[in-house]
N, C-alpha and C positions, 0 to 999 in steps of 0.2 A: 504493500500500500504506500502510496506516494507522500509525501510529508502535506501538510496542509499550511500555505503560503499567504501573506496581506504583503505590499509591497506600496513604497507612499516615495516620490519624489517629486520636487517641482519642477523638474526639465519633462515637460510631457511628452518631447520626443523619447528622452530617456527611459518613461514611468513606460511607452507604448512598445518602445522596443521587449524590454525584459519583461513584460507582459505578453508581448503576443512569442516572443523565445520560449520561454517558459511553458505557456499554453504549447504550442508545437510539438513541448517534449514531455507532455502528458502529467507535467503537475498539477496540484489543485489550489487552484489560485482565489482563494477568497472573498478578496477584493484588494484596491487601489486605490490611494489615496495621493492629493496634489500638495502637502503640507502636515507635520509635524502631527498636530494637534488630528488631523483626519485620519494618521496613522496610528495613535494611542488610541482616538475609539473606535474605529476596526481588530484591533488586538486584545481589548476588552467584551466588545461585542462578540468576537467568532474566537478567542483564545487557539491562534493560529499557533503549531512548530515552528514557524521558523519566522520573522519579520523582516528585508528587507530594505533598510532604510538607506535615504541619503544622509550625508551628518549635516549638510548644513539644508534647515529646510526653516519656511516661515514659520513664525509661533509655537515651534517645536524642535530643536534641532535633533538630529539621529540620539547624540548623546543624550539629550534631557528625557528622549523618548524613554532610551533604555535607562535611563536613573528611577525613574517614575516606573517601569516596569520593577526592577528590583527592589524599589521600596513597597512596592504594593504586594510583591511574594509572588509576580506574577511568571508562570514559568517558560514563557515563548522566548526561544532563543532570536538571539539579535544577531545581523547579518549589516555591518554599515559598507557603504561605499561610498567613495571620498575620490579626489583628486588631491588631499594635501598627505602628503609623507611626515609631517612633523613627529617629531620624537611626543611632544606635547598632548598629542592629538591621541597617540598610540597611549601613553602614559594612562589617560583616562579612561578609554575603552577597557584596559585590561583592570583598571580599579573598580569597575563596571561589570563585567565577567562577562564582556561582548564575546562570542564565539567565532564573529568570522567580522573580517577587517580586506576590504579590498580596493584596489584602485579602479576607477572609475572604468578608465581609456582601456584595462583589458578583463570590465564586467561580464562581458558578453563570453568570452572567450574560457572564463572562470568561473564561472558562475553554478553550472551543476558540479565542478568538481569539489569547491565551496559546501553547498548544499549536502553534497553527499556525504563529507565530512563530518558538517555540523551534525547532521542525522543519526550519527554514528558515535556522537559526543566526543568526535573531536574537532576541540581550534584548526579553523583555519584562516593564516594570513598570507597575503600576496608576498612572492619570491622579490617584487621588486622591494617591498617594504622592508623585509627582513635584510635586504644586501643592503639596504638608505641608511637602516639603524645602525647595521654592524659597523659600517663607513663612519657614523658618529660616534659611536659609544666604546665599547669597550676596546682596547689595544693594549691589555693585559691579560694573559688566561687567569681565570678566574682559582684560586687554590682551594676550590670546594673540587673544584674536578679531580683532585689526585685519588679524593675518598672511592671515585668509582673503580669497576672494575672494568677491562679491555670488555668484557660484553654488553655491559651498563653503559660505556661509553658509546658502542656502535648504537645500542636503543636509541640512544636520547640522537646520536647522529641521524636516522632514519627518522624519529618525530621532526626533527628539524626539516625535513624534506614530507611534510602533511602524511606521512604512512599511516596506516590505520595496524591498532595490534595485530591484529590478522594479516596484514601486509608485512607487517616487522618479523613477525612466526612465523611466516614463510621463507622469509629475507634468511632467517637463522636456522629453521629447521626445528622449530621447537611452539609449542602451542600458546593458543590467543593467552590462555591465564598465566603463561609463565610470562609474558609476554606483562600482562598487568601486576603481577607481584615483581617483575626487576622493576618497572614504573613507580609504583610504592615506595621500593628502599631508596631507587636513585631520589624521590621527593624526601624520605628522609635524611638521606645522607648531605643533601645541599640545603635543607632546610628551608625548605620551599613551605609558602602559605599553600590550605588546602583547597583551594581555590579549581577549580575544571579547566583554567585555560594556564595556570603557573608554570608548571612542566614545557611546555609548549611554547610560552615565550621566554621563559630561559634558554630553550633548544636553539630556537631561530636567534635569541639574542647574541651564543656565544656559536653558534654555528661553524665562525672559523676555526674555532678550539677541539675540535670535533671531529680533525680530518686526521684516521686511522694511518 
């Protein structure tokens, strides 16, 4: 069964295109909204999987959308798409516990791979995003990484590359649960918040730390 989809931006070329893509490829698209505020009560009215948003919209921006969702306990995962790379931007979505972060220019192109992820409760952000931060941020391996082991390292390397456990179990030859208990210890051994997207932007964070 297909996830069940609301989708809210103000470029109506943009809101029409990944509407009628979407529709095409047999999701279930709820509804559409032109603005922020038409996108929280679509989300509250049909309690969509998965929402869609652009981040910056009127009277609502993607973010406030998804704060306002999280304050209210509400469980649709959030999907934003953006045109700005800021570290700033990304900083809040992940205080947020947004699941998917995407650039705008290649929505189309990402967009079920996105979806299929989220679905599967894993983060997903855009390759470009994760090369912009790494290009900003860290330019020191981080010394939490020594605590892992050569196979703990290859996991978190394969999260960093959107793999689903199932795709990592395979990658190694070993199954989805063992697959989610080295997940486990590597969150305890770097002492990572218990958060759904933490693991994941740690991955993408130190990425180039990562290379076996």
């Amino acid at each position: 069964m297909q996830s069940s989809i609301i989708i809210a931006d103000d470029h109506p070329l943009m809101l029409r295109g990944l509407h009628d893509f979407l529709k095409s490829k047999g999701y279930n698209i709820l509804g559409s909204g032109k603005d922020g505020q038409e996108a929280y009560n679509l989300i509250i009215k049909h309690k969509p999987n998965i929402a869609i948003l652009d981040i910056r919209m009127p009277f609502l921006t993607g973010l406030e959308v998804a704060e306002e969702c999280l304050k209210n306990g509400i469980k649709t995962k959030i999907i934003l798409i953006t045109f700005d790379k800021g570290e700033e931007l990304y900083d809040k979505a992940q205080e947020l516990n947004i699941f998917g972060y995407i650039l705008k220019e290649f929505a189309i192109e990402e967009i079920e791979h996105c979806i299929e992820s989220v679905t599967n409760n894993k983060p997903y952000f855009s390759a470009e995003i994760a090369q912009y931060l790494n290009s900003q941020t860290n330019t020191q391996r981080p010394h939490s990484l020594n605590e892992l082991t050569k196979t703990e390292i290859k996991v978190l390397s394969l999260i960093a590359q959107n793999k689903t456990a199932k795709e990592i179990g395979n990658a190694l030859s070993v199954s989805g649960r063992t697959i989610e208990k080295h997940k486990s210890n590597i969150i305890k051994k770097l002492n990572l918040e218990s958060k759904h997207n933490s693991l994941s932007l740690f991955a993408k964070e130190n990425e180039q730390f990562l290379e076996s």
